[in-house]
C-alpha positions as CSV (number, residue, x, y, z in Angstrom):
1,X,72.7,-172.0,-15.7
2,X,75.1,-168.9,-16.7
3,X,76.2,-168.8,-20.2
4,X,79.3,-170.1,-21.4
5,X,80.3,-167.7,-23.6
6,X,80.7,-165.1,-20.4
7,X,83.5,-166.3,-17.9
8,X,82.1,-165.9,-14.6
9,X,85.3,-166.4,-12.9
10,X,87.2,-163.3,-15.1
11,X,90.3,-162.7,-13.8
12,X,90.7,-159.1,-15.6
13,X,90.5,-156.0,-13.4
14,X,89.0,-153.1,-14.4
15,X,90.9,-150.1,-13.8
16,X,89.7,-147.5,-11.6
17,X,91.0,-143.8,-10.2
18,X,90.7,-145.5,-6.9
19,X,92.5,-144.3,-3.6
20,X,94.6,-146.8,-2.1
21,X,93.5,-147.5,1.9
22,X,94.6,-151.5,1.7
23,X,94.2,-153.7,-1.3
24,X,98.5,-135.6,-14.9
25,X,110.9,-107.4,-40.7
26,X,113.7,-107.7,-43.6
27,X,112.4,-104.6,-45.2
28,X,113.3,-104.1,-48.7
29,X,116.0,-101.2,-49.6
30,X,115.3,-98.8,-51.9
31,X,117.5,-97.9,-54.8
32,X,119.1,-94.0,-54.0
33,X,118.8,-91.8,-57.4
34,X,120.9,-88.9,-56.3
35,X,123.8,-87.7,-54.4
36,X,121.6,-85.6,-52.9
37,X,119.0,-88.8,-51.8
38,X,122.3,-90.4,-50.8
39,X,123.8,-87.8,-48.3
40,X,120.0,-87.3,-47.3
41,X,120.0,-91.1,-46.1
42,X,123.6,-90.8,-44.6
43,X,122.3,-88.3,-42.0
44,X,119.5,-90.6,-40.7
45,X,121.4,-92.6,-38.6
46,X,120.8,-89.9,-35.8
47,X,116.9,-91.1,-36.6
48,X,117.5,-94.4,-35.4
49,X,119.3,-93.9,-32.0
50,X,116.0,-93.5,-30.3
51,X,115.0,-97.3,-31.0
52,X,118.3,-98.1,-30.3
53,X,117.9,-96.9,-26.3
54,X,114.9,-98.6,-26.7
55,X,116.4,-102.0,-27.2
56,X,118.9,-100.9,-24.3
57,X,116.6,-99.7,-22.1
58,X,114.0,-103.1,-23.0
59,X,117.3,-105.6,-22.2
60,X,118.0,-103.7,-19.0
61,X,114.5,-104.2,-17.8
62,X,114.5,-107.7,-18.9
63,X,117.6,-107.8,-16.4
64,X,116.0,-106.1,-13.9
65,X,112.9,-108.9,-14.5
66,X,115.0,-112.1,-14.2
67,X,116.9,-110.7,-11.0
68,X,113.6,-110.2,-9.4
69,X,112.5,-113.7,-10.7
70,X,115.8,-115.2,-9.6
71,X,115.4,-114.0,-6.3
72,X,111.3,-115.0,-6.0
73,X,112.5,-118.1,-6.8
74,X,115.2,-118.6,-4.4
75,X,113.1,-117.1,-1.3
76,X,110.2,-120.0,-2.4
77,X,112.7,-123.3,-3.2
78,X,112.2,-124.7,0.4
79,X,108.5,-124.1,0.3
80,X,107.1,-126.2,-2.9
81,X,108.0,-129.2,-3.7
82,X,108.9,-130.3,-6.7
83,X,105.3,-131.3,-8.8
84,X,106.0,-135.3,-8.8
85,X,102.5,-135.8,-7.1
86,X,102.0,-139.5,-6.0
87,X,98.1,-140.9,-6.8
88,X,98.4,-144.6,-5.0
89,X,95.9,-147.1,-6.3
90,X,94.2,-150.1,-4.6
91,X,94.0,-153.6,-5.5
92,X,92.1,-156.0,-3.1
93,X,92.7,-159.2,-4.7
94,X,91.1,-158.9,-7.9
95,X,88.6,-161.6,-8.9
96,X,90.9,-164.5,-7.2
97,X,87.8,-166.9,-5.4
98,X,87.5,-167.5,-2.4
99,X,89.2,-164.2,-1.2
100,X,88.0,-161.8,1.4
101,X,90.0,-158.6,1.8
102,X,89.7,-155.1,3.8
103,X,91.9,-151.9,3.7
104,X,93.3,-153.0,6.6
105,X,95.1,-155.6,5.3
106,X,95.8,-156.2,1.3
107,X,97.0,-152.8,0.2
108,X,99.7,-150.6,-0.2
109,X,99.5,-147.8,2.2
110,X,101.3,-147.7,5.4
111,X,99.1,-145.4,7.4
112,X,96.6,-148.6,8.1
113,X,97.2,-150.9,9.6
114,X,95.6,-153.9,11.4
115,X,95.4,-152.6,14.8
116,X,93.8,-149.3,13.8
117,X,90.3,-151.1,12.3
118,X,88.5,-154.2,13.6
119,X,88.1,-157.3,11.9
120,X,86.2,-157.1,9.2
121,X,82.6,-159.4,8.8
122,X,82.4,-162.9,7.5
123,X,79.7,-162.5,4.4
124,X,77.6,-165.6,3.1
125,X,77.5,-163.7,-0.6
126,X,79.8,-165.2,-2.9
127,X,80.9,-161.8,-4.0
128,X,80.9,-158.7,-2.4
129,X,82.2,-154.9,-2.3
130,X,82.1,-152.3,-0.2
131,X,82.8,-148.6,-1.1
132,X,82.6,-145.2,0.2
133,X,80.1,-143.4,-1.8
134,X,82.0,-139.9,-2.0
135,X,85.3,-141.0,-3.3
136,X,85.1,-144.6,-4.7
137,X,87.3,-146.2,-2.3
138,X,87.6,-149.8,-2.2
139,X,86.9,-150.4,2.0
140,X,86.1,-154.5,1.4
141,X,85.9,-156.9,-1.3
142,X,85.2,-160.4,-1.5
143,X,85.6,-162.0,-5.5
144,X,85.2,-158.7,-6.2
145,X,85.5,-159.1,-10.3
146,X,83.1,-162.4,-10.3
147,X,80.5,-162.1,-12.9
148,X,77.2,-162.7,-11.8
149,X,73.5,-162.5,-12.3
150,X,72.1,-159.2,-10.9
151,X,69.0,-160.0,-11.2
152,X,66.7,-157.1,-9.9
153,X,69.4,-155.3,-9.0
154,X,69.3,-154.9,-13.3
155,X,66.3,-152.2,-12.8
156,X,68.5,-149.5,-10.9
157,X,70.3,-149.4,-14.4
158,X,66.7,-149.4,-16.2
159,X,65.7,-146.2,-13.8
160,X,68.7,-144.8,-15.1
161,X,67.9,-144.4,-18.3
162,X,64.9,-143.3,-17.8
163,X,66.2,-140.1,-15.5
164,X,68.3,-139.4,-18.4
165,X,65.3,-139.3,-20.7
166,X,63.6,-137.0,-18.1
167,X,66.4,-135.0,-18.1
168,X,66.8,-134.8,-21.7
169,X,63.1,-133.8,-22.1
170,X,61.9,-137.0,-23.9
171,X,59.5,-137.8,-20.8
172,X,57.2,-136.4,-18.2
173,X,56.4,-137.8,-15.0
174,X,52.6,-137.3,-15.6
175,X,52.9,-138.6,-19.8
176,X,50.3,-141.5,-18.6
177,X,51.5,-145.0,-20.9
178,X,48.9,-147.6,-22.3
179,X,50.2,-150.6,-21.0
180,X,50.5,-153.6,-23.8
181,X,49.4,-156.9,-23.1
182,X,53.3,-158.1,-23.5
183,X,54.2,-156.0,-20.3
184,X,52.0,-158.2,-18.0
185,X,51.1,-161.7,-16.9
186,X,51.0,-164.2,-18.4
187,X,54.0,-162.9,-20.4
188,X,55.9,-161.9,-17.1
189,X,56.2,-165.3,-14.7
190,X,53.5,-164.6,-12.3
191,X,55.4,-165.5,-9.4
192,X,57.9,-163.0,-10.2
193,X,58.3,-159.4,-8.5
194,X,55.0,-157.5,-10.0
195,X,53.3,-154.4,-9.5
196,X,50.4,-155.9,-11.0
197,X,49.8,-153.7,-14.1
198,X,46.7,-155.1,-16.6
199,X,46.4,-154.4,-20.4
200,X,44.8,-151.1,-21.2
201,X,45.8,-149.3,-17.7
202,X,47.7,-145.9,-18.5
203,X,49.9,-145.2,-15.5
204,X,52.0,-142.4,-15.0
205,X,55.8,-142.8,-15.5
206,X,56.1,-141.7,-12.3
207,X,54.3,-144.6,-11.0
208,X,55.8,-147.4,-12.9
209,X,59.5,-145.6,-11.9
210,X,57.7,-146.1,-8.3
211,X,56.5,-149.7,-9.7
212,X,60.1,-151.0,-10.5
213,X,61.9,-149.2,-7.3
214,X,59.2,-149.9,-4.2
215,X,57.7,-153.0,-5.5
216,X,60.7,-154.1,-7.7
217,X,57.9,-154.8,-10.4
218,X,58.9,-156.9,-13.6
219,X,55.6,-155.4,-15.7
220,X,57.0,-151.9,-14.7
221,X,60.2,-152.1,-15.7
222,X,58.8,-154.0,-19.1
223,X,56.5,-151.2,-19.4
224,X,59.2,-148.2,-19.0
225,X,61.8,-150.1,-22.0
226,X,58.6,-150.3,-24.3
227,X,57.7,-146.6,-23.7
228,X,61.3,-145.6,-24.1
229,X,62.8,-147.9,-27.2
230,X,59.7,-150.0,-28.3
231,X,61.0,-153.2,-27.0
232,X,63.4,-155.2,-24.5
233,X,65.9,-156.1,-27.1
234,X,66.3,-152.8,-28.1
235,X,66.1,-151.0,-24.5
236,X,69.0,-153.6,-23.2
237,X,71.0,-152.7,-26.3
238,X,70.8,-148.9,-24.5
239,X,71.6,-150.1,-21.2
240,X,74.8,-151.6,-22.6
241,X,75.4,-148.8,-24.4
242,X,74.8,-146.4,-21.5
243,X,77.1,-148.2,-19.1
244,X,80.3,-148.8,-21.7
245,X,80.2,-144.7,-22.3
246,X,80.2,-144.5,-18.3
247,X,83.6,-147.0,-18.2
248,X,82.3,-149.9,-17.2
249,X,83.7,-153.1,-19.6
250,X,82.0,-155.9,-17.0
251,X,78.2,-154.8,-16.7
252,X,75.9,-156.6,-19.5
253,X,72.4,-156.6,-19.9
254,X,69.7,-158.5,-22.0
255,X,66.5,-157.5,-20.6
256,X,65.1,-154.4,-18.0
257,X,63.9,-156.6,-15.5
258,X,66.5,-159.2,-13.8
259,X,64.6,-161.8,-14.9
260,X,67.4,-163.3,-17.4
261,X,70.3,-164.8,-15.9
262,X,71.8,-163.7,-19.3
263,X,72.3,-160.5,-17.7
264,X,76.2,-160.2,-15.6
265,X,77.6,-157.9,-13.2
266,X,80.7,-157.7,-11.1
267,X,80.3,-156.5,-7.5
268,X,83.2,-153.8,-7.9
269,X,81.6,-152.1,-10.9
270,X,78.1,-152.5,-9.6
271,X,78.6,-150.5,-6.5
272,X,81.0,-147.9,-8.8
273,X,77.9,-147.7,-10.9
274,X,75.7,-147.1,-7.7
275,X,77.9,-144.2,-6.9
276,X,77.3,-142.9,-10.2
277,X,73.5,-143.2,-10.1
278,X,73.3,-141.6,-6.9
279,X,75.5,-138.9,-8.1
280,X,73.3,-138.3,-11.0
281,X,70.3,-138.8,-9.4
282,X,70.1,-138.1,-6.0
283,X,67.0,-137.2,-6.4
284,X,66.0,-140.7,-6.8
285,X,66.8,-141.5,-3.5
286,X,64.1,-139.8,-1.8
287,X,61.0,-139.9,-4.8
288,X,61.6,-143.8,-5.0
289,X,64.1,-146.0,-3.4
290,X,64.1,-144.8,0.5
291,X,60.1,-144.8,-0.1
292,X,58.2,-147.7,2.2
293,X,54.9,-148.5,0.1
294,X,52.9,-147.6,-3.1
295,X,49.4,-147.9,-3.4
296,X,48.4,-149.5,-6.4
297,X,46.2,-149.7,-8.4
298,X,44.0,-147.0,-7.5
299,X,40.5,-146.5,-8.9
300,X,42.1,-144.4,-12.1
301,X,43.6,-147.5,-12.8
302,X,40.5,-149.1,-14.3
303,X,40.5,-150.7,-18.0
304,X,38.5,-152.9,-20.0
305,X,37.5,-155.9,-17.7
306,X,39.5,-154.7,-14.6
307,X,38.0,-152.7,-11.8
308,X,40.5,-152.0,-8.7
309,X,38.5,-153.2,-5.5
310,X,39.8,-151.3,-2.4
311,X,42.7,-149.9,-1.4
312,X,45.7,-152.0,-2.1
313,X,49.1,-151.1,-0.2
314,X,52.4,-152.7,-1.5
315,X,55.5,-152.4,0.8
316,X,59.3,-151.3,-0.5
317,X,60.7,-154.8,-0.8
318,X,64.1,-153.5,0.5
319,X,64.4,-154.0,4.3
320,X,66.9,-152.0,5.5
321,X,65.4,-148.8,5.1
322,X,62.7,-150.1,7.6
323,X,65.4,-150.9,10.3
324,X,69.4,-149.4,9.6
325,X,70.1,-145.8,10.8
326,X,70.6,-143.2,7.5
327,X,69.7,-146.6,4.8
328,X,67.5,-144.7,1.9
329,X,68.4,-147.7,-0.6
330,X,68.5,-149.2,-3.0
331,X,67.1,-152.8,-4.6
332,X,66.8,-156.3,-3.7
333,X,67.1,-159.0,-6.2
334,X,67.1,-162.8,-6.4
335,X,66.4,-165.5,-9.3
336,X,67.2,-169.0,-8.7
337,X,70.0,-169.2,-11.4
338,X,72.4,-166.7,-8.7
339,X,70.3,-166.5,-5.4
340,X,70.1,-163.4,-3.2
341,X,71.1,-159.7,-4.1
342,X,71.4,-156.6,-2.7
343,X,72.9,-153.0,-3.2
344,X,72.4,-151.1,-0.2
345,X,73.2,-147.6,0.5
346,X,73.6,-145.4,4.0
347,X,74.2,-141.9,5.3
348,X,75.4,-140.4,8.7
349,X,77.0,-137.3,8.9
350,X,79.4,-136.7,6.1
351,X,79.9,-140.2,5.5
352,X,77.4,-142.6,3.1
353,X,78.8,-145.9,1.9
354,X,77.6,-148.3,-0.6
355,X,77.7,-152.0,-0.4
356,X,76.5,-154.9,-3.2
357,X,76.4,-158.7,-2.1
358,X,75.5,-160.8,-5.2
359,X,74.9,-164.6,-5.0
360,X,74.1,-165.3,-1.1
361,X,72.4,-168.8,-0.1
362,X,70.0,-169.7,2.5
363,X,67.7,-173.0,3.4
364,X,64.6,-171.3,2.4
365,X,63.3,-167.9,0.5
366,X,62.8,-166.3,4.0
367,X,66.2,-167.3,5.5
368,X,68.1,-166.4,2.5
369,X,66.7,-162.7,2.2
370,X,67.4,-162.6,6.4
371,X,70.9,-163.4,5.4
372,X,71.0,-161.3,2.9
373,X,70.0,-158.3,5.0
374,X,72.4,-159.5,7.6
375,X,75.7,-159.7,5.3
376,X,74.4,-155.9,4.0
377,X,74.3,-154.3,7.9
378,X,77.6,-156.3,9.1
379,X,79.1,-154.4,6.2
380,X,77.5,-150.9,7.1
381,X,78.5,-151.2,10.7
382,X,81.6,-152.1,9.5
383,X,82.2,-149.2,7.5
384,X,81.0,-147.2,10.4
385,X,82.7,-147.8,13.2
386,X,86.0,-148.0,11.5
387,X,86.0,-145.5,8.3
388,X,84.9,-141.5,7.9
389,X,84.8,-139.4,4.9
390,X,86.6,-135.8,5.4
391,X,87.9,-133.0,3.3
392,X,90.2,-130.3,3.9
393,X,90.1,-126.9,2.2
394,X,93.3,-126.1,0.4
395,X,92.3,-122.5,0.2
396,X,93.2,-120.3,-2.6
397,X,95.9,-121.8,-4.9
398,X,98.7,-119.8,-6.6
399,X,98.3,-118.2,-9.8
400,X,101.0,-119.9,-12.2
401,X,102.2,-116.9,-14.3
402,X,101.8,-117.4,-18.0
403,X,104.3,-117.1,-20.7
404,X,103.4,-116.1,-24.4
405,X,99.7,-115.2,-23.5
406,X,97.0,-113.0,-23.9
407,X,96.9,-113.2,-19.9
408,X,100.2,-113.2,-17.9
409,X,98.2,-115.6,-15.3
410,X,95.7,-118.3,-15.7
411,X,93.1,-119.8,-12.8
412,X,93.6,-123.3,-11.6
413,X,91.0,-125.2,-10.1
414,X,90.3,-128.9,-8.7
415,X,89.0,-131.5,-11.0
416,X,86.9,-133.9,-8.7
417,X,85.8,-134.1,-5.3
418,X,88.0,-132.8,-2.7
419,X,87.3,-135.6,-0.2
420,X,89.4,-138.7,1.4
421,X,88.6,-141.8,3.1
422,X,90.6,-142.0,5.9
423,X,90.6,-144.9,9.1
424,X,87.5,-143.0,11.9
425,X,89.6,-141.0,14.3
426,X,92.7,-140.1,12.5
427,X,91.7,-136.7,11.1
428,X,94.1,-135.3,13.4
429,X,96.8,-136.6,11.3
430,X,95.2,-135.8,7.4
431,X,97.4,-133.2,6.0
432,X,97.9,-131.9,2.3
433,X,99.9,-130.1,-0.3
434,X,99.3,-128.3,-3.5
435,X,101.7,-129.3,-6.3
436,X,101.1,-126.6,-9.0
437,X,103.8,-125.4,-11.3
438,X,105.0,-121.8,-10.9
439,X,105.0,-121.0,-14.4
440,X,103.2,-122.2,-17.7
441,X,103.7,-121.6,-21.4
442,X,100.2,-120.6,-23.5
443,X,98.5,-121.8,-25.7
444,X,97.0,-123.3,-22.8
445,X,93.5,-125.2,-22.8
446,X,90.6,-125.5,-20.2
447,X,90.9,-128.0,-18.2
448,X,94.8,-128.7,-18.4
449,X,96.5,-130.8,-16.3
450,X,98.1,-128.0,-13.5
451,X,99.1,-130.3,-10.5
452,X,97.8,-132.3,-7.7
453,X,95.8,-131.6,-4.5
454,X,97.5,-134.7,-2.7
455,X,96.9,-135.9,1.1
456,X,98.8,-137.5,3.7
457,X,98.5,-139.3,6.7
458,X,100.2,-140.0,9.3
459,X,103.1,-138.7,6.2
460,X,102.4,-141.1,3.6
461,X,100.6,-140.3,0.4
462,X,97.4,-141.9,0.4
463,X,95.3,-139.9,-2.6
464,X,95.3,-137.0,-4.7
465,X,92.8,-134.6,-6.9
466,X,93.9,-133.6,-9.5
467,X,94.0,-129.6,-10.2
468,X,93.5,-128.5,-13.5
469,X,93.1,-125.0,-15.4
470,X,90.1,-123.3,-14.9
471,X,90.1,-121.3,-18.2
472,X,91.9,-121.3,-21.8
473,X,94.5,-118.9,-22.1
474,X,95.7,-118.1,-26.1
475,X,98.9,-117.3,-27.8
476,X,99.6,-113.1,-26.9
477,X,100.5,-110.8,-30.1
478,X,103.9,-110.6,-31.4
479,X,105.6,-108.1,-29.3
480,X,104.0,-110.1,-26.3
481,X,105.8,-113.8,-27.5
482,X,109.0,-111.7,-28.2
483,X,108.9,-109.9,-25.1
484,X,108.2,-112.8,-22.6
485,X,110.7,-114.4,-25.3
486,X,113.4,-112.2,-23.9
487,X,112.3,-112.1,-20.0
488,X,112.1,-115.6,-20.2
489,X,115.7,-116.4,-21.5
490,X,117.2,-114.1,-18.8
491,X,115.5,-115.5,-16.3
492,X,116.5,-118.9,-17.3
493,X,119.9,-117.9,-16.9
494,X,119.7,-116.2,-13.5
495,X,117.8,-119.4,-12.5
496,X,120.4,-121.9,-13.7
């Protein structure tokens, strides 16, 4: 049963940076003494006609300045456009049931359309999404923002954590773990998903990471919370932790596992989460999840009143990376309280797309995961045949000049990837524009907002990077905030 203090039907929508394919000095005088100070002081004037020409000859070259400005300007106003750069959004019918939606039909941008992508697939999920791995684009939803069990889908967030604690230097992949009694059967339901640890084994971390991902064990993923929080309780409060600082408001968790149907997902911020892991840990795609069997235990395995007999092979329990052309991931799931799972991810060429199906049906435990893996490979080929992910190279942008600074220039570079998903075929007809503005005023920070790398097809706006400043620039001295003062003002004039 779900719990009924979670509303599995939510009909918030998360927001997301998603591109849209369908669905930024009085000096003090002195007192004179003498007639003779006095006629001393009247003959300085003649002293003070050299700064004089100075201000002159400083006002002429200001003059001089704006012109040059003035006439910059005019040679480059038909060239850039004005920086009003367009970033469209997509919106495939949020979390209304019963929905299916594509780009090529629920959204916003003119440049697809229905006769330039097939029909997409009929899904036996109850929810599904389907996104391009490079920029997060939305390519297929269906009840997109229904919660729902993950089940052992759970564990990719459980490996997560323990990358970052790999990363962070709080774990080896040779520290070898005592496993407790608690991490194992009876205390796990033995007809779950195990990798069949026993109290008293010490196994690697790598092979209980290998455990959860290959074998999708319960034990192992038991075993990696203790070593990393001292229990479940606490380990899930991390997860939910770990997920709200990575923007996700609809991802919950209870347990490591799966096994509670207390834990709740949506299939839009599951596959956005996907993305992440892989872009955090691409790594893991070739050490565990595209990896086709473990063999465990092994004869090191031994403990008190267990002694490994043979060799014992377990297989990945994710099919598609036994059968689909560039799949290298990532977990099955299914408990009874949801039914079947998956989040699958494949590459060819310069394209990888990620899908997650959550809460598909079937008349047995055998035809369920067959449809499971079917819904998963309509949606690849899908994505295949009728999307491609390309990027164009805007080349070196213009240096804004910079006002009032230490530098008179500042270097401007894009923040996030330079990439577009774009209908297979129509690269012919991606173009793009830099929006950056000519001139900027320091103090400036790192990382400012400094325009828009946006693309077009077909000419309509379809998504934009944004361009930001590459370094800080501070306030200049005096004479430099007085001097630009004065360039400035001219130039404003000319300009006007």
């Amino acid at each position: 049963m779900f719990p009924k203090k979670r509303h599995l039907n939510s009909s918030k929508k998360p927001t997301y940076n998603e591109q849209i394919l369908v669905e930024v000095p009085v000096h003090g005088q002195k007192r004179l003494g003498s007639c003779l100070e006095y006629q001393a002081v009247r003959a300085r004037p003649n002293r003070r006609l050299g700064p004089a020409l100075l201000c002159v000859a400083a006002l002429c070259f200001s003059l001089t300045t704006a012109t040059q400005l003035f006439a910059q300007g005019l040679q480059t106003s038909g060239k850039t456009s004005k920086q009003n750069a367009v970033s469209t959004r997509l919106a495939l019918n949020g979390g209304n049931s019963g929905t299916e939606s594509s780009a090529a039909n629920t959204g916003d941008t003119p440049a697809v359309t229905d006769q330039e992508l097939s029909a997409p697939p009929k899904i036996n999920a109850r929810s599904a999404a389907l996104i391009d791995a490079t920029t997060g684009t939305l390519l297929y939803a269906k009840n997109p923002d229904l919660e729902l069990p993950p089940a052992s889908l759970t564990k990719l967030v459980t490996l997560h954590l323990v990358y970052e604690a790999l990363d962070a230097g709080l774990l080896s992949r040779d520290e070898l773990v005592d496993i407790d009694p608690k991490d194992c059967s009876p205390y796990i339901p033995y007809g779950s998903s195990l990798m069949y640890l026993h109290p008293g084994m010490k196994v690697s971390i790598k092979d209980l990471m290998l455990g959860a991902a290959v074998v999708s064990g319960n034990d192992a993923a038991y075993a990696l919370a203790r070593r990393l929080s001292g229990s479940n309780e606490a380990f899930a409060a991390k997860m939910n932790e770990a997920v709200q600082k990575m923007g996700y408001t609809h991802l919950h968790f209870v347990e490591p596992s799966g096994l509670s149907e207390l834990n709740l997902v949506t299939a839009r911020e599951f596959a956005l989460f996907c993305r992440d892991y892989i872009r955090l840990h691409p790594e893991a795609l070739t050490e565990l999840h595209s990896v086709k069997s473990i063999e465990f235990p092994r004869p090191e395995h031994r403990a008190p009143g267990f002694v490994p007999k043979g060799t014992i092979i377990q297989y990945n329990r994710n099919p598609i990376i036994f059968s689909y052309d560039g799949a290298d991931g990532l977990k099955t799931g299914y408990i009874i309280e949801v039914g079947y799972n998956m989040a699958a991810t494949a590459k060819r060429g310069d394209s990888r797309f990620i899908t997650v199906t959550l809460g598909g049906t079937g008349p047995s435990y055998a035809g369920g995961g067959a449809l499971r893996t079917k819904d998963t490979k309509n949606l690849l080929d899908w994505a295949f045949e009728n999307f491609e992910t390309v990027s164009l190279d805007p080349g070196q942008m213009v240096v804004p000049k910079v006002w009032f600074g230490e530098k008179q220039s500042v270097e401007l570079a894009l923040d996030g990837i330079n990439a577009v998903t774009i209908p297979k075929g129509q690269k012919a007809a991606l173009a793009y524009r830099v929006e950056t503005p000519k001139v900027m005023d320091a103090p400036i920070a790192k990382g400012a907002p400094a325009g828009k790398l946006i693309y077009s097809l077909n000419g309509k706006d379809i998504y934009s990077v944004p361009i930001v400043t590459a370094q800080a620039v501070p306030q200049g001295n005096l004479f430099r905030r007085v001097w630009d003062g004065i360039v400035k003002f001219f130039s404003n004039i000319f300009a006007g």
